[in-house]
N, C-alpha and C positions, 0 to 999 in steps of 0.2 A: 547735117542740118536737121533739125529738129520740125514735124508738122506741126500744123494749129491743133489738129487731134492730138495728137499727142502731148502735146501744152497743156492742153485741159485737161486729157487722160492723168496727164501725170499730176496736173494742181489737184483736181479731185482726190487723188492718193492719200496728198499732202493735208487736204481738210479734213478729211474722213479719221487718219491717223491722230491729228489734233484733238477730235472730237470733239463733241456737242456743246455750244457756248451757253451757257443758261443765265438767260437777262434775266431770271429771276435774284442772280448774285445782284445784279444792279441796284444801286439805293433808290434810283428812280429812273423814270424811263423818258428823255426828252426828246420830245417832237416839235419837230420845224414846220412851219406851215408859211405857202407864199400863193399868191397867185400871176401867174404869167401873165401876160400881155394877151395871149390867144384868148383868155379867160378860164383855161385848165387849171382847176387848184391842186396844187401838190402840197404831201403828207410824209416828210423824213424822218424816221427814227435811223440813225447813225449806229451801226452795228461791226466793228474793226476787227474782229476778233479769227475770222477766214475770209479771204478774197472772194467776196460771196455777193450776191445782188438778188434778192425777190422784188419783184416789180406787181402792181395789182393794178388795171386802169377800169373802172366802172363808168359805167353809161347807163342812162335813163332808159332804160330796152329791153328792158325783159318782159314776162309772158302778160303780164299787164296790158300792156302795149299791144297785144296780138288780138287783131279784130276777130270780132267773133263767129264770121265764117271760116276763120285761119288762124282757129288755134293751132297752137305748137309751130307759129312762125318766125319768133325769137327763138326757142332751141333747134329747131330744122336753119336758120340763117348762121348761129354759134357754129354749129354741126360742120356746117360746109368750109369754115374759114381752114382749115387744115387739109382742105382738097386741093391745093393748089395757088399761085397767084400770076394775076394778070401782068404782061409785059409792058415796061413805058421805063421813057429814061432808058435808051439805048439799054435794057437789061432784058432779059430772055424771059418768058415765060418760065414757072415751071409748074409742074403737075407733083401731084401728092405723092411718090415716089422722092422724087427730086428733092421737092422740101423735107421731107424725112431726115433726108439722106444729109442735107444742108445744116440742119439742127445738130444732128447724127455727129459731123463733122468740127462742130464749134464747144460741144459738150457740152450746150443748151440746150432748153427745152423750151416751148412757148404752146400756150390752149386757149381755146375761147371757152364759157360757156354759159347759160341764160338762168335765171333763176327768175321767183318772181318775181321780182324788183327791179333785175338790172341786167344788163350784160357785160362779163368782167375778161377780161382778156391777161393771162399772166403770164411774165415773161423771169426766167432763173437765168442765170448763167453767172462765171467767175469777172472778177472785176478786171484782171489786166485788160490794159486797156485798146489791146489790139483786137483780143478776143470781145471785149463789151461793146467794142463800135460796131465790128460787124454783125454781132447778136442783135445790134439794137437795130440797124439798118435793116438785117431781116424782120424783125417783127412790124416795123415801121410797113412796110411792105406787106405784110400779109392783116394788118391792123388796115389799111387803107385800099387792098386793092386785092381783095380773095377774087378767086376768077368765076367761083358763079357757074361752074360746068354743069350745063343741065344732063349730061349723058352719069355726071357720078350723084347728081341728087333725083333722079330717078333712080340706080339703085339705091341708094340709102332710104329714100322714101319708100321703096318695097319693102328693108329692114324692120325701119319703121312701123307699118304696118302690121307685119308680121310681129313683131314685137308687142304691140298692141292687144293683137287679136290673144298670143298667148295669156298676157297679163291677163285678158278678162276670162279667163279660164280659171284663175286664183282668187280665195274667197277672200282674202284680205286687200286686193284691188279693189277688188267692185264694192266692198264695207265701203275704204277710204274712200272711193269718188260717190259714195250715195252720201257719207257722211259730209264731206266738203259742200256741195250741194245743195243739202239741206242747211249748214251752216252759213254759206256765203251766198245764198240766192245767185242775184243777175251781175254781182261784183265779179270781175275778173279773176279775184284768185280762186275762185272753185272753175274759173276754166278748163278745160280737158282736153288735150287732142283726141282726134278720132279720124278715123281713116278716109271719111268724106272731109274735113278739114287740112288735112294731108294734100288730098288729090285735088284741093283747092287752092293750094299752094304754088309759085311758081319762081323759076331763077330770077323775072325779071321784077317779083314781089318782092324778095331776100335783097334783088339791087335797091328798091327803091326806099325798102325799112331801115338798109344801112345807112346811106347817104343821108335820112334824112335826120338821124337817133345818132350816129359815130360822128361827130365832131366836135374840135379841139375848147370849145366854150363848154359843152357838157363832161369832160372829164373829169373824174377826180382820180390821181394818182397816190397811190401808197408804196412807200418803198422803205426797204429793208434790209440794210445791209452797206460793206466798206467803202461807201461814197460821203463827200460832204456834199455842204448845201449847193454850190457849185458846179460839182459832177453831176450832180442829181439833178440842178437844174438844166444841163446842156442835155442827161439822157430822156428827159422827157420832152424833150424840143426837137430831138430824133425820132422817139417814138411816134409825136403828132404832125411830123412834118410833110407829111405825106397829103392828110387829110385837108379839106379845103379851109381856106384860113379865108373867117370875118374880114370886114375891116377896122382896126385894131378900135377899142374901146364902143365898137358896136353893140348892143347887145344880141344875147344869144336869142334863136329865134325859141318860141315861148311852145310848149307841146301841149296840145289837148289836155285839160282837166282829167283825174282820174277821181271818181266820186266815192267819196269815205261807205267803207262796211255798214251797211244799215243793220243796225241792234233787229236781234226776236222778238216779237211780240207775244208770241205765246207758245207753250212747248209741242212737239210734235214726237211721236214716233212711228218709223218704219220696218217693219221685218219684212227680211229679203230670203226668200225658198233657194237652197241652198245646198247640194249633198256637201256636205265636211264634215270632218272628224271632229272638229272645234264648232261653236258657236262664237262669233267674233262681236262685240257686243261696243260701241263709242256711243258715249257721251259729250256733249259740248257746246260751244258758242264764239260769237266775234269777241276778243278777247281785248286786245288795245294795240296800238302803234309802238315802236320801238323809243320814241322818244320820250313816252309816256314820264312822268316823274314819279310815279310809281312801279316802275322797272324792278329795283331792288327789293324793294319790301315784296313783290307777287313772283321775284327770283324764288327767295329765300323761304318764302309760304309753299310755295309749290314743293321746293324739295322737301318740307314735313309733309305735306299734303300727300304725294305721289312722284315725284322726282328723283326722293332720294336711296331706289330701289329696295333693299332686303328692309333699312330700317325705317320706311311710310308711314303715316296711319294706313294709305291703303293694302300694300302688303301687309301689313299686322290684320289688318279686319277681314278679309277675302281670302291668303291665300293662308298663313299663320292659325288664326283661328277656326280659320270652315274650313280652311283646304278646297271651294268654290275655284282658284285658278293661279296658276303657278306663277305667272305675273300678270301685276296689274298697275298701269301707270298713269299718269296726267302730264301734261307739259304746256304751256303758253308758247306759239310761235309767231313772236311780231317781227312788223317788216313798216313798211310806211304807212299801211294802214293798217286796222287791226286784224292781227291773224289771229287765228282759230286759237281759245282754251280744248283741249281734248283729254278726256278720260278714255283708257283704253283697256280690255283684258278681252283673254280666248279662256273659255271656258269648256267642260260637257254639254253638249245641246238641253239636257235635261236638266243642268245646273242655270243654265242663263239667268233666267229668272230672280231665282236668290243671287247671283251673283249680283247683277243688275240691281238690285234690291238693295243688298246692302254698302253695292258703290255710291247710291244716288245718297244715302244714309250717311255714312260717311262725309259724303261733298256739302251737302247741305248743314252739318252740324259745325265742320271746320268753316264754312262761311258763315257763321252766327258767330261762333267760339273763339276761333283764330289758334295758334298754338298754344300749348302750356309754356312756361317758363322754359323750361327742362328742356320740352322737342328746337325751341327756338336757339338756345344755347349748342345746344348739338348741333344745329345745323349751323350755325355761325361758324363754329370749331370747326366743321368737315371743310365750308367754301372756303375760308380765312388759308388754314392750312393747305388749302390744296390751289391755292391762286399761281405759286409758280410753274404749278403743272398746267396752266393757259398760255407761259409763254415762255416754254424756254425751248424753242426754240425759231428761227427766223420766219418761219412756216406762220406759227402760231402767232406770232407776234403782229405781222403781216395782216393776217388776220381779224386783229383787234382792231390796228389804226386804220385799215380798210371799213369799219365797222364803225368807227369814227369821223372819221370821211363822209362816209354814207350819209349817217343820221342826224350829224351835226352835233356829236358830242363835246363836251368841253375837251380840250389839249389834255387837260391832267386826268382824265378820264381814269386809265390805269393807275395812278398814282394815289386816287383818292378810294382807289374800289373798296382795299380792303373796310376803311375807316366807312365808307357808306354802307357796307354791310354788319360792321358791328355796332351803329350807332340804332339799331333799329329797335324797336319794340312791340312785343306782343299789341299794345292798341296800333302800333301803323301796321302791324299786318291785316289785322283783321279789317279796319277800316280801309285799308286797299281792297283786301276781296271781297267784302260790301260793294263796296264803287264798281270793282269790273264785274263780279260775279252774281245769277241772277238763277238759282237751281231749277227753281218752279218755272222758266221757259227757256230750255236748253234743248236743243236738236237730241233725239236720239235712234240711234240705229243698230238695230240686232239682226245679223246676216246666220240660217243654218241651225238657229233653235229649232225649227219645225211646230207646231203646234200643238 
């Protein structure tokens, strides 16, 4: 007689030996979209290829969400769900050993954890169906009823702490959070834990954010893998079944406004005294939302701008021609509201300066100019070509339509990408970064030059 471990031990063999299915072979990629009765909307891309299931549930709950006497209470609540779950339904408790061990046993795996935006809980395991009910039954159970043990999140809050205090011993911590900061003012995403925020925190805090952020009207479900629309809809009606259910066609109850990024008014900068062997030098601003319709054109700007490492303008201007610092980049990170543009490089403390100097040079003349012909082509050809390396595999894919889910992207989202990145032009770029980008009042913060 054959165990369940060993069922999966062995399925695993089997998929691993197969090896890696690349939807990027796919002519296109279709996704099922419904919404249950509970009001959880589910997200299926159909992926037959190993008896395989990636699961992604997002919730309205991330550090957003965390008041501002208790920051870091969405990842300290994330944190604790793998400690344990509470007993009910004639079933035992068990502690974080046990669930381990339980996962351990089925050849799944299941995480919580919080970002800023949201709280995503994801669940893997193989589709037979003996093994994917019990998989899902456990997660159902630790999705609905993590036990909250205050004796293991006081230690972890010591962890915590300590973990803190080290980071702010590192110059490129304390750059990032002066830079955020000055970037996002009294907006939640320059939020910070800090160890009086920590010690402000409590188990019966983490009960009360769950119950109020984890239920079955606020989900959105992305799944990945050997299920139809069917299967897929019974596993997501296991997974929410735990948690308290509406009454059907109720709506969901409504959460606190979160108020949009307020734009800079005018530029600032900080030097922070600092011993480092580097000077760590950011530039930046609130940059836009992820739904933006100028997404692609400020993609595709960015990597000529500083995105697209060795071949930048700013690697060519800073590190190529001065030799000023080995790298130097920019990136846009949106999310529901606008996240930060950031320009980045570590320099000689006694280079900052000119470093500094001819990055703002740089930023400022690509937001007038926009790319040449040439940099715009190239960059089309590197994204274009390299779009199946997004998703080939169930991971990545996962990924996507969870990212779709989110933000409310069109279904053909992936299908249309390539075609919206080569349809673009030198004037939509530039006139995107016109519209987001404002050089003459951007935050800036130099950590470790010295004076």
């Amino acid at each position: 007689m054959y165990t369940t471990k060993f069922i999966a031990f062995r399925a695993l063999l089997a998929c691993l030996a197969a090896g890696f299915y690349l939807q990027s072979a796919q002519a296109s990629i279709a996704i099922e979209q419904w919404t249950q009765a509970s009001g959880a909307q589910v997200f299926l891309a159909t992926s037959p290829a190993i008896p395989m299931v990636d699961v992604q549930l997002d919730f309205d709950a991330g550090s957003r969400r965390d008041p501002p006497a208790q920051m870091g209470l969405a990842s300290s609540m994330a944190g604790q769900i793998s400690n344990g779950v509470r007993a009910a339904n004639g079933e035992a408790a068990l502690d974080e050993n046990a669930l381990g061990e339980a996962w351990a046993d089925l050849g799944a795996s299941f995480g919580a954890s919080a970002s800023t935006d949201r709280l995503s809980f994801s669940l893997r395991s193989l589709t037979y169906p003996d093994l994917l009910q019990k998989a899902a039954q456990l997660a159902a159970r630790q999705i609905a009823l993590p036990a909250f043990a205050a004796p293991l999140w006081e230690r972890d809050r010591k962890r915590s702490i300590a973990a803190l205090a080290e980071a702010n011993t590192k110059p490129a911590t304390v750059a990032g959070r002066a830079f955020a900061k000055a970037v996002y003012g009294r907006h939640p995403y320059g939020y910070e834990p800090t160890a009086q925020s920590l010690q402000a925190i409590s188990v019966a805090d983490m009960q009360a954010f769950h119950m109020a952020s984890v239920l079955p009207c606020r989900a959105k479900v992305s799944i990945v893998g050997a299920l139809n629309k069917t299967q897929a809809d019974a596993l997501v009606s296991t997974l929410l079944a735990r948690l308290p259910q509406g009454a059907q066609g109720a709506a969901c109850p409504a959460l606190p406004a979160v108020p949009e990024v307020a734009p800079l008014t005018q530029a600032s900068e900080q030097r922070i005294a600092f011993h480092s062997a580097q000077a760590h030098v950011y530039v930046g601003q609130p940059g836009y939302a992820r739904r933006d319709a100028d997404f692609f054109a400020l993609t595709v700007g960015n990597y000529v701008l500083g995105g697209g490492g060795f071949v930048s303008r700013l690697t060519a201007e800073v590190r190529e021609k001065r030799g000023l610092s080995y790298s130097v980049y920019s990136y846009f990170n949106p999310g529901l509201h606008a996240g930060a543009f950031s320009l980045g490089l570590q320099t000689r403390p006694d280079q900052a300066a000119q470093a500094l100097q001819v990055a703002r040079e740089v930023l400022a003349k690509f937001v007038r100019e926009g790319p040449t012909e040439a940099e715009l082509q190239a960059a089309k050809n590197n994204l274009i070509g390299g779009f199946g390396l997004r998703i080939d595999s169930n991971r990545k894919l996962l990924d996507n339509i969870a990212n779709i889910a989110w933000n409310g992207l069109p279904l053909s989202y992936l299908d249309t990408w390539t075609q919206q990145v080569d349809k673009l032009t030198v004037a939509d770029i530039k006139a995107a970064f016109a519209r987001k980008l404002q050089p003459e009042k951007m935050a800036t913060v130099v950590l470790g030059a010295g004076e």
